[in-house]
Each structure stands twice: as C-alpha cells, then as structure tokens.
C-alpha positions in Angstrom: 0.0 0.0 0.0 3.1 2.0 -0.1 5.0 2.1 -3.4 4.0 4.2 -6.0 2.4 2.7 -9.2 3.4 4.5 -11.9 0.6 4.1 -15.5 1.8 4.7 -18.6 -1.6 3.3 -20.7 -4.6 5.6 -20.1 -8.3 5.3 -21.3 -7.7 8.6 -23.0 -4.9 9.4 -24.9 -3.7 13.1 -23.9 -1.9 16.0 -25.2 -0.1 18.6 -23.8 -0.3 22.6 -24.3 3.1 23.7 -22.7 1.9 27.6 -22.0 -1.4 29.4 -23.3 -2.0 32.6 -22.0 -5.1 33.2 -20.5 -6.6 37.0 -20.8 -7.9 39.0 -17.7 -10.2 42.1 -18.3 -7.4 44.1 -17.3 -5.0 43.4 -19.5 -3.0 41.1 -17.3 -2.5 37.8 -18.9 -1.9 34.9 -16.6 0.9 31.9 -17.8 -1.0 28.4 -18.1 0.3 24.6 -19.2 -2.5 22.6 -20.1 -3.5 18.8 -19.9 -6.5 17.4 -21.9 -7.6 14.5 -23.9 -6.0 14.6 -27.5 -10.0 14.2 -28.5 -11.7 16.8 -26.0 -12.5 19.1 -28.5 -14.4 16.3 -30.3 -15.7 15.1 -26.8 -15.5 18.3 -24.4 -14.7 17.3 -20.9 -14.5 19.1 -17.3 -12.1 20.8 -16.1 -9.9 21.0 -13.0 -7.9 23.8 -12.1 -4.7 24.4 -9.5 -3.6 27.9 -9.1 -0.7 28.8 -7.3 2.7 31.4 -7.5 4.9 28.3 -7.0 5.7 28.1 -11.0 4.5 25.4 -13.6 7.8 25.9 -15.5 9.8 24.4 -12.7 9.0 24.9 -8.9 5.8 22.1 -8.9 6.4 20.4 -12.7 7.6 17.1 -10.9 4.4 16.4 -9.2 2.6 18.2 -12.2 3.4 15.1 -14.5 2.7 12.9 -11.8 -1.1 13.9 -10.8 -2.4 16.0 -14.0 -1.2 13.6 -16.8 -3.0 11.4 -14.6 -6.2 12.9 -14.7 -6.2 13.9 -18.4 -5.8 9.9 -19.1 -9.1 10.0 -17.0 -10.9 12.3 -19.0 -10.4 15.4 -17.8 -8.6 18.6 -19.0 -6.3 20.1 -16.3 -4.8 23.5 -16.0 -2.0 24.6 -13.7 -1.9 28.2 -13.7 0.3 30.9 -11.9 -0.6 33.8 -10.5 0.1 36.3 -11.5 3.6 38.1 -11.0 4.9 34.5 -10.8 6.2 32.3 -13.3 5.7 33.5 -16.6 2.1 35.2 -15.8 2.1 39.2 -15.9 1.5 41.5 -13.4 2.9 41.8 -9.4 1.9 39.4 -6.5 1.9 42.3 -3.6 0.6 39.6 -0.7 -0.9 36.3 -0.2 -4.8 35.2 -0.8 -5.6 38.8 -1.9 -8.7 39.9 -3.5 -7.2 40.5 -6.7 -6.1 37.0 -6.5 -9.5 35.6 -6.5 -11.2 37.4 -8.8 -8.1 36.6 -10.8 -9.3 33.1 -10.5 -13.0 33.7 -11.2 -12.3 35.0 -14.6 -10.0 32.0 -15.1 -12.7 29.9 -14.2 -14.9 31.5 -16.5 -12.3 31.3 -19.5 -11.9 27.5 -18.9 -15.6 26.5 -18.7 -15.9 28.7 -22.3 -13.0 26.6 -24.5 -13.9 24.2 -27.0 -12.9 21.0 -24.8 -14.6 21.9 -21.6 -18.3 20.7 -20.6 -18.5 23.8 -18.8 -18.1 21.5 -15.3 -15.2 22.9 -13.4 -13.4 21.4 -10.6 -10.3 23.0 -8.6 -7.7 21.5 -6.5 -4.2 22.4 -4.5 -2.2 21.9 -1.6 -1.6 24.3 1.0 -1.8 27.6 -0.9 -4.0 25.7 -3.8 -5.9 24.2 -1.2 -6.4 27.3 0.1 -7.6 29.7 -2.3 -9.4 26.2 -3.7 -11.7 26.9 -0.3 -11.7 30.7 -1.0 -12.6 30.8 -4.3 -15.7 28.5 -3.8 -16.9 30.8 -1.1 -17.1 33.5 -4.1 -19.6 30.8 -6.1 -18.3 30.9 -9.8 -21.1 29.5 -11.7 -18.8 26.8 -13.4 -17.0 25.3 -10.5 -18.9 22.5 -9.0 -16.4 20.9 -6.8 -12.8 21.3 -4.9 -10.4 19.2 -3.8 -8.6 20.7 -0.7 -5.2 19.2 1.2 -3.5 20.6 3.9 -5.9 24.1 4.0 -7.3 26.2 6.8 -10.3 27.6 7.3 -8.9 30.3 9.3 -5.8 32.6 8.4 -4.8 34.0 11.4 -5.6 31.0 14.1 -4.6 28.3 11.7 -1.8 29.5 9.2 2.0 29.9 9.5 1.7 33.3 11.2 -0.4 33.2 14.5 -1.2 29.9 16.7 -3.1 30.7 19.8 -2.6 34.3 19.3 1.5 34.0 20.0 3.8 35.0 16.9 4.9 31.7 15.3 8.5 32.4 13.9 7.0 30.8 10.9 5.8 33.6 9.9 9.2 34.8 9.4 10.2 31.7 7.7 7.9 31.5 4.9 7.8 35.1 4.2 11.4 34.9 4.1 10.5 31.6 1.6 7.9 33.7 -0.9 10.8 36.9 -0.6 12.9 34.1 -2.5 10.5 32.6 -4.5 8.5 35.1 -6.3 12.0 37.2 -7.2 12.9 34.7 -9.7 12.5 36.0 -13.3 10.1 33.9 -16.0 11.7 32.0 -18.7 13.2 33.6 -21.9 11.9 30.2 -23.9 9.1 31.3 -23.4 9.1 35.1 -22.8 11.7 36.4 -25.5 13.4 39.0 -25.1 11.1 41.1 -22.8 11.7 38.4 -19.8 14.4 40.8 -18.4 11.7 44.0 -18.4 9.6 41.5 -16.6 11.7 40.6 -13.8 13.0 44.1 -12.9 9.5 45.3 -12.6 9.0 42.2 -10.3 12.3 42.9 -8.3 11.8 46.8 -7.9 8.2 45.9 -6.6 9.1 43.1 -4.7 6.8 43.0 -1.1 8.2 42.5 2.6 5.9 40.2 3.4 7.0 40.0 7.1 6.1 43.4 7.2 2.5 42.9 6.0 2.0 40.1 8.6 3.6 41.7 11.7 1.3 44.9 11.0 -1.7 42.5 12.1 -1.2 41.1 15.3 -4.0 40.8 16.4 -7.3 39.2 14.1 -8.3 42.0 12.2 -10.2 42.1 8.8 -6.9 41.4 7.1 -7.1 37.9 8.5 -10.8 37.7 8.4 -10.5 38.1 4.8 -10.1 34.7 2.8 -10.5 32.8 6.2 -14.2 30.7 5.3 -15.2 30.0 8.7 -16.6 34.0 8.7 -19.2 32.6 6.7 -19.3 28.8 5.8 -22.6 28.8 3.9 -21.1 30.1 1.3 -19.6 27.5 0.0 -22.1 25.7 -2.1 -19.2 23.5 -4.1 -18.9 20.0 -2.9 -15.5 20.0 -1.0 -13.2 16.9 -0.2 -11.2 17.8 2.8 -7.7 16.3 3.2 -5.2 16.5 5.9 -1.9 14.9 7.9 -1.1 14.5 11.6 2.4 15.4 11.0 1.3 18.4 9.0 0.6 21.8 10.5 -3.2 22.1 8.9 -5.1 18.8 11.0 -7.8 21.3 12.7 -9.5 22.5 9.6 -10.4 19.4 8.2 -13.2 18.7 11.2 -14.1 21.9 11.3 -15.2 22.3 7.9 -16.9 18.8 7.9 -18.6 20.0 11.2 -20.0 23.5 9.4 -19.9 23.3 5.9 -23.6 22.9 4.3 -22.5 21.6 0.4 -21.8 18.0 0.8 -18.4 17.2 2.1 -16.4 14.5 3.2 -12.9 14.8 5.1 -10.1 12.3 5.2 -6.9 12.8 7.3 -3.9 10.5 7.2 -0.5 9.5 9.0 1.3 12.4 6.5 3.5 15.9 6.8 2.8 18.4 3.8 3.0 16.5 0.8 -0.2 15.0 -1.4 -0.9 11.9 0.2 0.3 9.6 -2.4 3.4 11.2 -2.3 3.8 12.0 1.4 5.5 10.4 4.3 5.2 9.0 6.7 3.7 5.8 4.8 1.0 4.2 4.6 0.4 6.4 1.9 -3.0 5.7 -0.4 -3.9 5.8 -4.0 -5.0 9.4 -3.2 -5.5 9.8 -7.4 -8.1 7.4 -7.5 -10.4 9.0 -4.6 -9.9 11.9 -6.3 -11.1 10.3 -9.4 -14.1 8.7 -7.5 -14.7 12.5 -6.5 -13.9 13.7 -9.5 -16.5 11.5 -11.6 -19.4 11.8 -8.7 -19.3 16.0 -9.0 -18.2 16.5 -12.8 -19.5 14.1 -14.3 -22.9 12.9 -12.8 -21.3 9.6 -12.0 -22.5 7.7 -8.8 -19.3 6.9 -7.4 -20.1 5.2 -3.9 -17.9 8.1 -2.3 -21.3 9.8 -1.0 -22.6 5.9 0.7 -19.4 6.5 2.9 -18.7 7.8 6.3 -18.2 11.4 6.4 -14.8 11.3 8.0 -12.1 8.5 7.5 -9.0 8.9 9.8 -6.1 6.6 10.4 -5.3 6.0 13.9 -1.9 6.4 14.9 -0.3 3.5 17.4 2.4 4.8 19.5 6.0 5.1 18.0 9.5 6.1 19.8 10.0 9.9 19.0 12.0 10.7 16.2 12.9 14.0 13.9 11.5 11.9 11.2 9.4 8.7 10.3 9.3 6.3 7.1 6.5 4.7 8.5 3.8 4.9 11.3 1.9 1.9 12.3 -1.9 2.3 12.6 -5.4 1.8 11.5 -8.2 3.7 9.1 -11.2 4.2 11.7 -14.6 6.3 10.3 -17.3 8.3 12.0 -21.0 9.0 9.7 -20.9 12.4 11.8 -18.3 15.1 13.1 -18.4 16.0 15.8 -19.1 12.4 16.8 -21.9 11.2 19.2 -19.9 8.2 20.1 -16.2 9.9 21.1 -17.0 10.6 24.9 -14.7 13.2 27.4 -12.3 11.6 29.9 -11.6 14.2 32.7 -8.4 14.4 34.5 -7.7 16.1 37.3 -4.1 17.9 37.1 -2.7 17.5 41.1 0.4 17.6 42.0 2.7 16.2 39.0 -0.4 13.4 38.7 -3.3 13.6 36.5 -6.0 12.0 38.0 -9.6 10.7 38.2 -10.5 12.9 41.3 -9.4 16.4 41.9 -7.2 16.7 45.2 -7.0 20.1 47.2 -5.3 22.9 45.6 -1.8 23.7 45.5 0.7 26.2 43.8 3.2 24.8 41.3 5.6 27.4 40.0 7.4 27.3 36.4 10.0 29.7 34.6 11.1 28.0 31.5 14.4 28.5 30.2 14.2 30.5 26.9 15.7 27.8 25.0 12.4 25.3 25.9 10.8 23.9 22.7 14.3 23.2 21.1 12.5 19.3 20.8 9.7 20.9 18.9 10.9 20.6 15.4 9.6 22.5 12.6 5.8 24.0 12.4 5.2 22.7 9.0 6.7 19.9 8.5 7.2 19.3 4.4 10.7 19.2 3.2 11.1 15.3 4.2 14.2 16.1 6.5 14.8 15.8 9.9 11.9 18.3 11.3 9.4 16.4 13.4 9.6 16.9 17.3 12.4 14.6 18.9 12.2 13.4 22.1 10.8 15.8 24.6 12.3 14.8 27.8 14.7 17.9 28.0 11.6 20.1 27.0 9.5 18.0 30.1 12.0 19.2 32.0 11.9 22.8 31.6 8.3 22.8 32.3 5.6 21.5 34.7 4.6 17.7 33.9 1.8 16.0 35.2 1.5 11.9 34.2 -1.3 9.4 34.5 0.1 6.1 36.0 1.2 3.3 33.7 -1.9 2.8 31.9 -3.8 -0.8 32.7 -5.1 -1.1 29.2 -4.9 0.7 25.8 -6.8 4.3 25.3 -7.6 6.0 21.9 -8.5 9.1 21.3 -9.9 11.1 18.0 -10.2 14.8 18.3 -8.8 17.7 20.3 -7.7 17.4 23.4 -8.9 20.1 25.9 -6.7 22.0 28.7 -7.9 23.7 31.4 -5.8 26.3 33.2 -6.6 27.8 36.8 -3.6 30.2 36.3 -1.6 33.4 37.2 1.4 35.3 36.2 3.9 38.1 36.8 3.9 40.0 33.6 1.2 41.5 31.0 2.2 39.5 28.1 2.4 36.0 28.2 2.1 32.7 26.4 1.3 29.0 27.5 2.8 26.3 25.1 0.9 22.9 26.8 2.1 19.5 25.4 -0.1 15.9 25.4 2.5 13.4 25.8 3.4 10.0 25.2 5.8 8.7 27.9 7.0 5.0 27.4 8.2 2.8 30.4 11.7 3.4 29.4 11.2 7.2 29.7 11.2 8.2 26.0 8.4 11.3 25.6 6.7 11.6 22.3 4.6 14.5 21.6 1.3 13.6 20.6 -0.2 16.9 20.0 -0.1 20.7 21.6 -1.4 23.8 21.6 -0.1 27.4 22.3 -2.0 30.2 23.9 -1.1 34.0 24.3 -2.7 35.2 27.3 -3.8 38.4 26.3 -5.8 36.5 23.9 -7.6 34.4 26.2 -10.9 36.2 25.9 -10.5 37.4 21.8 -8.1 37.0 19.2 -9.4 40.9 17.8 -9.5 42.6 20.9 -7.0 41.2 23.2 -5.8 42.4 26.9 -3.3 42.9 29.1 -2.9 40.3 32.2 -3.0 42.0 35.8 0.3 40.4 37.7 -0.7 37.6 40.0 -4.5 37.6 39.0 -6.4 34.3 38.6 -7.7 33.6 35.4 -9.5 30.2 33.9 -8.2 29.9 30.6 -8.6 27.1 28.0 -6.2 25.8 25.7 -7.5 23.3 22.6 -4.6 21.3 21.3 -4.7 20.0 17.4 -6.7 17.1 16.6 -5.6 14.0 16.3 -6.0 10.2 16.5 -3.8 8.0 18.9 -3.7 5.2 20.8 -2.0 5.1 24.1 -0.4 1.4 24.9 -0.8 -0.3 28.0 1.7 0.9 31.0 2.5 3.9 28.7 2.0 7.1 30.8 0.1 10.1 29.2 1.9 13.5 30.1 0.9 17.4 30.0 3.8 19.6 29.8 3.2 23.0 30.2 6.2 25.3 29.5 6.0 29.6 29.7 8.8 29.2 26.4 8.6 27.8 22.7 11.5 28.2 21.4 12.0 28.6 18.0 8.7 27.4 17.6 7.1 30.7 19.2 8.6 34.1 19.6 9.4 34.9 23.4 7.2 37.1 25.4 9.1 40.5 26.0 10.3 39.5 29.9 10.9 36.1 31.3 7.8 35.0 32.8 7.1 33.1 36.2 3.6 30.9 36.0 1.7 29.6 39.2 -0.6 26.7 38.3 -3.4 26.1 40.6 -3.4 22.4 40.6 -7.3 20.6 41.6 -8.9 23.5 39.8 -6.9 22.7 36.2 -7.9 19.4 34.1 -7.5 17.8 31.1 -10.2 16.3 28.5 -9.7 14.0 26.3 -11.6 12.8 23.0 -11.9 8.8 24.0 -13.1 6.8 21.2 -14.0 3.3 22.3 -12.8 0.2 20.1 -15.6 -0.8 17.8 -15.5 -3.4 15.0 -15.3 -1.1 11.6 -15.7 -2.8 8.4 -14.4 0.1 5.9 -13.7 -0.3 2.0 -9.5 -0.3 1.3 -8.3 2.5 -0.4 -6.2 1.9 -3.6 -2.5 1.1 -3.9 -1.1 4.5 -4.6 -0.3 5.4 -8.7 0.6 7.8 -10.4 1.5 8.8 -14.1 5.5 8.8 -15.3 7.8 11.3 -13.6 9.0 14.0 -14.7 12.1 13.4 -16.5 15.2 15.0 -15.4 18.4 15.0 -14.8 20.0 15.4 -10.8 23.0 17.5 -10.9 23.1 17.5 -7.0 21.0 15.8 -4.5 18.6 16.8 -1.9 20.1 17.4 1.5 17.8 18.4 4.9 19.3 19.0 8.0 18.5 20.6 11.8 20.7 20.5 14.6 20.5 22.2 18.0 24.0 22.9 20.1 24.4 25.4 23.2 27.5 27.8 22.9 29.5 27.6 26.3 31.1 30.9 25.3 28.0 33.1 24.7 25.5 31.1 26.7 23.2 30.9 23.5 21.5 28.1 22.6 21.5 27.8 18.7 19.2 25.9 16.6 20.1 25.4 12.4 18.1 24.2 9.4 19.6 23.5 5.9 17.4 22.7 3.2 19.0 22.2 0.4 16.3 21.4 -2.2 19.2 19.8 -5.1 20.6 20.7 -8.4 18.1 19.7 -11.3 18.0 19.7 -15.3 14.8 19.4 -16.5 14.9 17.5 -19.7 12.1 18.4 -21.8 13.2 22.0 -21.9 16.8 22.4 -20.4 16.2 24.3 -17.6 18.6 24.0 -14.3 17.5 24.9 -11.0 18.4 24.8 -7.6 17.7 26.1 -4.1 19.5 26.1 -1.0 17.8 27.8 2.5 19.8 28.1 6.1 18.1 29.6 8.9 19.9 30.1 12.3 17.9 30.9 15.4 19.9 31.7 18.6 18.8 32.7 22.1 20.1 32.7 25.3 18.1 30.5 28.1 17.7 33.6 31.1 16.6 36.4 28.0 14.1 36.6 26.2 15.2 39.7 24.2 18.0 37.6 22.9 16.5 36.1 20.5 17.2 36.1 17.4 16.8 34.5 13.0 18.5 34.7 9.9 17.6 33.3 6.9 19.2 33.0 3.8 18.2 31.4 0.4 19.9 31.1 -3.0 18.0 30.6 -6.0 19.3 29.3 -9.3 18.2 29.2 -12.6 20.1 28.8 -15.7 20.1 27.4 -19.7 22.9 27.4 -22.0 24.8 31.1 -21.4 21.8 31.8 -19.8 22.6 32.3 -16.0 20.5 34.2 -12.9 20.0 34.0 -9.3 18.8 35.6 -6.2 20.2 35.6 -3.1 18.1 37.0 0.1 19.1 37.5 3.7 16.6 38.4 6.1 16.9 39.0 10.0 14.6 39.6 12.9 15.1 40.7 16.6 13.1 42.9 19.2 13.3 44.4 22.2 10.2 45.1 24.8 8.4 47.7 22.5 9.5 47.1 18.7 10.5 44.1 15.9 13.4 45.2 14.1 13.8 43.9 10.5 16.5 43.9 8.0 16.1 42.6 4.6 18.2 42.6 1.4 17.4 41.1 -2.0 20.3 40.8 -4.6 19.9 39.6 -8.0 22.7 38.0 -10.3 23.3 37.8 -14.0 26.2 35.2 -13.9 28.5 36.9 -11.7 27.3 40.4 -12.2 25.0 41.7 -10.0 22.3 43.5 -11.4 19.9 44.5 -9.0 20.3 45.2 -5.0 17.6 46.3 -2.4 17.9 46.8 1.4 14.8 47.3 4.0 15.3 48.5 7.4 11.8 47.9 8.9 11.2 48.6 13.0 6.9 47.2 13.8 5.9 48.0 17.1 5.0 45.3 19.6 1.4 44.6 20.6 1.1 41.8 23.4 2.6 39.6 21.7 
C-alpha cells in the first residue's frame, strides 16, 4: 500500500499545451500549461484547475506530471496556472490570498468553462496555498465550478496558518515570508518570454513585497485575517468539498471543522502524513489518493455515482504509539470512520491535574511554580513539516524538563482518542504578556516522551483573538487551551503527560520578559476525546499510482538537515536548518534549477530579548549562457516595544549583479 504505481496506458490518450496565455479584463495575462484528452475538443470534458505562484515551468512540474497527466488519461482537462507576477504570468503578486487574486481566478474559471474542450463543469484543486484559495474561491460561487479538492488548508488565516497559533507570533511567519521573498524574485523564462523576460523581472524585483512586514502589522485578528479565512461565513460555499489532511502536518484542525460547518456535501479524510499529497507524502502508509480523487472527481463533474457519498463522512487513520524521532518512514496504525463530526460516540475523559499526577479525582489545591528556560521547545521541530528532512519533534524529555509535567500512572489497558484534546488552566502570572505552550504526551516505560499533539496560547488572547488584553500580575484567570486534533492510541503501561512550558522556542517568539507561572493544581484538568474500540468494516483505499515522472536529470541531490547545540562561550543556545532542495535539469526544456535555504535561530536561556533568526536562500536558474540567481538575507530581533527587521534582496546575471535592495523595517509590539 506504499509504493507508488506509476501508469503509462490511459483510457484517453492526452496532449499537452506547454503555456497558453489566458486573458484578464485588465490586461493582465496569466501563464497556463495545459492537460486534456487529445480528442476533447471532439468530446468536451470538465475541467480542474490548480492555481498557485509556486511556477508550472519548474518549482511544482515534478508532481505536475505525476497527478495531471493522470487525470487527463481519465478524461479530464487540467490547468495549472500561476498567478500572477509568478512564473511567466504578468502582473505583481503584492501579498498572499488577496482579492485580486480571486477574482483573478474567477475570470480564469470562467475562460476555462468557455473553450472548445470543456463541458462547462469545473473542478479546482491544491495543496496548502492551492488548497487554500481552492476553499476561498468557492466561497465567491463561480457558476462553473462545481467541486474542490482541498489538502492541507485552513479555514482560518490567522488561528490556523503559518503566522499566529493561539494568538502568539509563530516564527513561521518569518520563515515562509522569508521563503515567498525568494520565490517570487525569480525571473520567468526567456523560452518562453523572449526578449522582454528581463523587463519583466526588474519590474518584479523593484516591486518586490516584505511580506514579514504585512504580517507583523496585524497582530492581532483584524479584517486582514478575516478576509479569505471561510469560517466568517461557511454557507457560502455551495461546491462540494473533499477535505484532506496529515497528523504530521501543520493544517489537521480545519479538516473537522469544515466537515462540522460546511452545508454543500463534504467528506474529510486525514492520514498519517506531513505536507506532501498523500500519495506522495511520508510517513507511509500512503494511499492511492488519485483514484479517490477520481471517484470525486467523476461523482461531481461528471454525474457519475461513485459510492464516495454511501461512505462515512470522515475517515481517519489512527496512529499506534511510535519512539520519537525527527522523522518517520512509517507509522503503524489503522483507518477508523465516523458518519458524523463532531461524533456522538467519542465521549470526554476528565483528568484532574494534582500535583505532578493527573488523576480521576481532583485533590485540594496547591501552587506549582514554572519559569522555562528561553531555550524550551528546542524538541519541537519544525511548524510545518514538508521538506522530508529531519523536522518532526524529537524526544521531549529535555523540554519536560523545563516545564511542569503531570502523568497518569502506567496505563492498565490501551486508550484511543480522535479529536482535540482540551486544557484547562486555573492560572496566574507576573507580567502582562504572556504565552502558555501545553504538550499531550506519550511517555513509554523506558522514559522516551513523544509529543502527541499541543497547543499554544497567548494570554492576552484568552478572551478574543481581535480585541485582546493585558494580564494584571498575579490575578487568577481560567483559561482554556484546545490542542490539534488527532488520533492516537495510548499502549498499556505507557504514561500520558501534559507539559506545560512559559517558552517555545524557536517554535514561538518569546514574550518581551521572562515569565514566572503559578498553576493552581485541583482546579486545572485535562479532557480528552476517547473513542472506544468498535468493529469497523471500511472499504480499502487503492495502492497509490501515479502517471510517469517528470524526467530530469540530478545534478546535486537533496540534502535536509537541523541541529540544536548550546555555545559555552556566549550562553546561546543555537538551533540550524539547511534545506537544500538539489541541483536539477529538467529535460524536456533544459532548464537548471536549484535552491539552497539556512536559517539560524539563537537565544540565550535567562533572555528573552535575545533572540534572534537569519535566513538565507539562494536561488538558481540557468540554460545554456543563460545564468540568474537571487540571493536574500533576512533577520529579525526585538526588544520590549518594537521588531526590528532587515532585509536585502540581490539579483545576479552570472557573476554580475544587477539588482540590489535593502529594507530596514522597525513594527511596534502589541502583546505579543
């Protein structure tokens, strides 16, 4: 169920259309590669659509080939499209999920569902950015597009996306801004652009956004955020919508909640997986995610009962414990289903947190008192995990012990749980800004702690993500902390933890001042989403297949790599990440690319005001004389009041440097 099929003989032969411009009202023409039936003109078909800035030329034509050759054999015509300011489209990209972005798509939409070899039915798919504006765009209800296929989406910009989690600052939000700074610099291709390519990338460069600028301007959730996050309003989607998710990815919340809100007909499936599709993704078992696409596909395009509708709204796979490690090839488990979400059958198990235990019964109350080092979270791994390196959390038992722990005793007999685990705090602190980072646990006899899911909360936040407020020093306050779903089952004489740490680090951004926390222990509790065993009878998904690769030729190979080592000299405690993304020639057209990335995050454990990023990437691209790149370096710092940033973007025509820009960018602080 794990190796990848690959089909070479389709029902319908297919053709390619390598770019096609497609026209926008305002003179903007987007850059679009096409997949259809050779015949479809003859025998018009639907049509499904990915949109993203991540460039069909290059940055997502090996998984392309894979999925939309695929789907033309099928019968369907598919078009990857960038937008615009990326790739070869026209026009500048200023921010993420924009309205011009939509409507950008609506009129896409409506120039697909008008050629020759479309039916008029349109379908629209993507991962993480595709998925999202997938969700987006259906909310706006183009006439043509009857169904989406979203994986690894939110719902919700600002409490579900790389920029905010529980109202803290996730130094994500540095990191992928610092990702799109790289990747929407790089020119479009003269094979396709001519001469006028070069025009086309200076306007780009001289216009290039900050993005970390944008984002730390809204701190708080604001009608930025609001915008292009569904949940405002999930009646408006009226598309059908298959939801898909991972447990190792950073995007497992907004598959329930859209099954649990969503009126069009839905059905959600969430897997073992980080960020890839799940045919591609690790860890395995992956499934023949193609063909359920098909099914869907077929059921909403085509008027074809499928089946997929006769089964249960949400299909999960249950994860069995597994020794923690940065990464995993496989995770053992099970698919378990539920006809409805939330799910009448998942019951609450309340545990009392005393003092260290958790516990059926609530004992009298005591104080328990944590300062975490700033350096807690260096376990944590990455946010998002998708480069296929070394970035899941490690083992947390330095992390446990920076923090206050509370453990059931060895359990007598195996527990499951499907859902979001619930935290309940009877806290105080000794400063007005503060953050909560709470970890579920699974501790095996030997001592090895795996985290099983967690959840962040800013303090000020604990009444409204829009409106937050300062904390008074040593008031009580009852806050409650949701973790991220998920579905695990807990061994017998395994022991399930809560850690509960006042640092993140460099998960989270540090509060302005060290904090100290008193826990009020018989008033705080933990819930947890038990699902008792049940007999399941469920239909197997496919062997995972695929059509041929892309072919190409590896000049140098794919290298991931994160270490964490304390500085005796400076006290710091530095964490780094290499991704080096390889050396490719693409055959069918010559082109070379690579990518290399390093971040470094240092801080010292007694200050928070320490801390401190860089990131650097290094993008190639060349053909024959033909040679560019970009390199970017981008740092970040505060003190108590202000985030200092300082950004420089320098572009290369083999040696020469043609183009240089610096930012200096100060953004005050707000309780965060």
């Amino acid at each position: 169920m794990s190796e990848l099929r690959v089909i070479c003989d389709f029902p319908r032969p297919g053709k390619e259309i390598e770019n096609t411009w497609i026209p926008l009202s305002d003179g903007t023409r987007l850059a679009a590669r096409i997949w259809l039936p050779t015949d479809a003109v003859d025998r018009p078909v639907p049509a499904i659509l990915e949109y993203l800035p991540y460039r069909k030329r290059d940055g997502t034509a090996a998984r392309d080939a894979h999925n939309h050759v695929y789907f033309a054999g099928y019968g369907y015509a598919c078009v990857r499209v960038d937008i615009r300011g990326n790739g070869e489209s026209e026009g500048l990209m200023w921010d993420e999920y924009l309205q011009q972005e939509q409507d950008d798509a609506l009129e896409v939409i409506a120039w697909i569902a008008a050629q020759p070899w479309c039916d008029g039915n349109v379908g629209m798919m993507g991962i993480s950015w595709g998925g999202f504006n997938a969700l987006q765009v259906a909310a706006r209800r183009p006439p043509a597009l009857k169904a989406i296929i979203t994986v690894c989406s939110t719902d919700d910009r600002y409490a579900d996306d790389i920029h905010y989690k529980g109202g803290a600052l996730l130094i994500e939000n540095l990191g992928w801004a610092c990702t799109m700074f790289a990747y929407s610099s790089r020119p479009p291709d003269p094979a396709l652009l001519g001469d006028r390519w070069r025009d086309m990338w200076m306007h780009r460069l001289e216009n290039t956004p900050l993005l970390i600028e944008n984002w730390l301007n809204h701190q708080h959730r604001d009608s930025y955020w609001r915008h292009g996050s569904v949940c405002e309003d999930f009646n408006a989607i009226n598309a059908a919508v298959l939801a898909v998710g991972g447990w190792a990815d950073a995007y497992s919340n907004a598959v329930p909640r859209l099954l649990s809100a969503v009126p069009a007909p839905i059905r959600g499936l969430t897997g073992p997986w980080i960020h890839k599709y799940p045919h591609l993704a690790v860890p395995r078992p992956t499934i023949g995610f193609l063909q359920e696409s098909l099914r869907w596909w077929d059921q909403w395009l085509k008027g074809i009962d499928t089946g997929i509708m006769n089964e249960p709204l949400y299909r999960a796979y249950l994860l069995e414990s597994a020794l923690p490690a940065a990464s995993h090839e496989h995770r053992d488990g099970r698919w378990i289903a539920e006809s409805n979400w939330p799910s009448s059958k998942i019951k609450t198990k309340t545990l009392a947190m005393n003092h260290g235990r958790l516990e059926a019964d609530a004992e009298p109350e005591e104080v328990l008192t944590v300062c975490s080092p700033q350096d807690t979270g260096a376990a944590g791994g990455e946010y998002c995990a998708m480069w296929q390196g070394p970035e899941g959390p490690t083992d947390q038992r330095e992390d446990d012990a920076a923090s206050l722990v509370f453990d059931t005793p060895p359990l007598n007999q195996r527990l499951e749980i499907f859902g979001a685990p619930i935290v309940t705090l009877e806290l105080s602190v000794d400063r007005p800004c503060a953050f909560v980072a709470v970890r579920l646990c699974d501790v095996w006899p030997q001592g090895d702690s795996a985290r099983v899911t967690y959840g962040i909360l800013n303090l000020t936040h604990r009444e409204s993500h829009a409106s937050p407020t300062p904390l008074e020093p040593g008031n009580r306050y009852r806050v409650r902390v949701q973790l991220d779903d998920i579905a695990y089952a807990f061994p017998p004489n395994h022991c399930i933890r809560v850690a509960i740490s006042t640092a993140y680090w460099p998960m989270i951004w540090p509060s302005p001042e060290p904090v100290t926390l008193n826990l009020y222990t018989g008033q705080s509790k933990l819930e947890l989403p038990v699902r008792p065993p049940r007999e399941e009878s469920l239909r197997p998904f496919d062997p995972p297949e695929a059509a041929p690769a892309m072919v190409s030729e590896v000049l140098r190979g794919k290298s991931n790599r994160r270490t964490v080592e304390r500085d005796s000299t400076s006290g710091e405690t530095i964490t780094r990440v290499v991704d080096d993304s390889g050396e490719y020639r693409i055959s069918p057209h010559g082109l070379t690319t690579s990518e290399f990335a390093s971040e470094v995050y240092r801080i010292k454990p007694d200050d928070p005001l320490s801390a401190h990023a860089e990131i650097r990437w290094t993008e190639a691209l060349s053909r024959d004389d033909w040679q560019v790149r970009i390199e970017t370096r981008t740092e970040m710092w505060a003190d108590r009041e202000t985030f200092f940033i300082r950004a420089k973007l320098e572009a290369f025509e083999k040696e020469h440097r043609v183009f240089e820009r610096n930012w200096d960018r100060n953004v005050r602080r707000d309780m965060v």
